[in-house]
N, C-alpha and C positions, 0 to 999 in steps of 0.2 A: 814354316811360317804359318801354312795354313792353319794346323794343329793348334798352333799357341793360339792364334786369336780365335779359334774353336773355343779351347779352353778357359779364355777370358769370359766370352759369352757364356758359356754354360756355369763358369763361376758366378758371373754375376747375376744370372736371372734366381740361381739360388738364393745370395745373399738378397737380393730381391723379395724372391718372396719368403723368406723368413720374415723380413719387417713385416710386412702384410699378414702374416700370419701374427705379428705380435700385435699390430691394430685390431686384428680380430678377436683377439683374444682380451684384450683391453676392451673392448667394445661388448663381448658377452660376459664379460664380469660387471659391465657397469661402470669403470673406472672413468667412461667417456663424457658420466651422467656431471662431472665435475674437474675433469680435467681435458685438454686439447693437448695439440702438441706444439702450434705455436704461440698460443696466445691466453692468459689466466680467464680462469670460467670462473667456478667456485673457488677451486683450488691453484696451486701453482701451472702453467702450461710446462709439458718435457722437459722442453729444451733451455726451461727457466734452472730446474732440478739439475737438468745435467750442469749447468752453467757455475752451479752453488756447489757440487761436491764433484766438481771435477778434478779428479788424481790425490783426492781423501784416501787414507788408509782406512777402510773396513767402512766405507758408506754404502756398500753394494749390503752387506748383514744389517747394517744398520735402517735402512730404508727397505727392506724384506721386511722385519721387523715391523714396522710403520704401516708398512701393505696388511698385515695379518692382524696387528693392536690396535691399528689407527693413533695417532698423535695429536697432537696441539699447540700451538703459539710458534712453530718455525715460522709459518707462512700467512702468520696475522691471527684474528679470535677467532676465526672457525676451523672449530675441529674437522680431523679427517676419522671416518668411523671407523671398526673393525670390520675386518674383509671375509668373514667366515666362508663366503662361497667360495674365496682361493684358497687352493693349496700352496704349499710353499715351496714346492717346486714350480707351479705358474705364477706365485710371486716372486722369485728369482728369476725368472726367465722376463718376467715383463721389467723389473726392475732395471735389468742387461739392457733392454730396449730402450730404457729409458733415460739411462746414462748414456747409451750411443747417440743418443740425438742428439742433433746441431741445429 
């Protein structure tokens, strides 16, 4: 018994701080400069995005894409720029973070 809720705890402080690590990572790319995660700034807030391609087929490639080209007209007339300081392995990885939100 002890062990398993051992186990919980050390599970969760992980999945823990991966989010936090993907806030941070969101936060030194700038992405914070125009999005939150509960509430629209410039851009959509997270939890709005997750809300809109929730259980899409291929909106995880699709929205990487978006991070790295920038887009236009989903989320009203302001565009979202190109992302050249991400890679597209940290735009996959914040992308994940970004459809996990609730």
């Amino acid at each position: 018994m002890k062990r398993s809720l051992m186990l919980c705890v050390v599970l969760s402080a992980f999945a823990s701080s991966g989010a936090y690590a993907q806030a941070d990572l969101a936060k030194a790319k700038n992405c914070m400069a125009c999005h939150t995660v509960a509430t629209k700034l410039v851009g959509p807030a997270y939890k709005d995005v997750a809300e809109k391609y929730a259980g899409q087929k291929g909106a995880e490639d699709k929205l990487v894409q978006k991070v790295l080209k920038g887009g236009a007209g989903t989320w009203g007339p302001i565009p979202m720029p190109a992302n050249p300081q991400v890679s597209e392995a940290e735009a996959r990885s914040l992308v994940k973070w970004v459809l996990a939100t609730k």
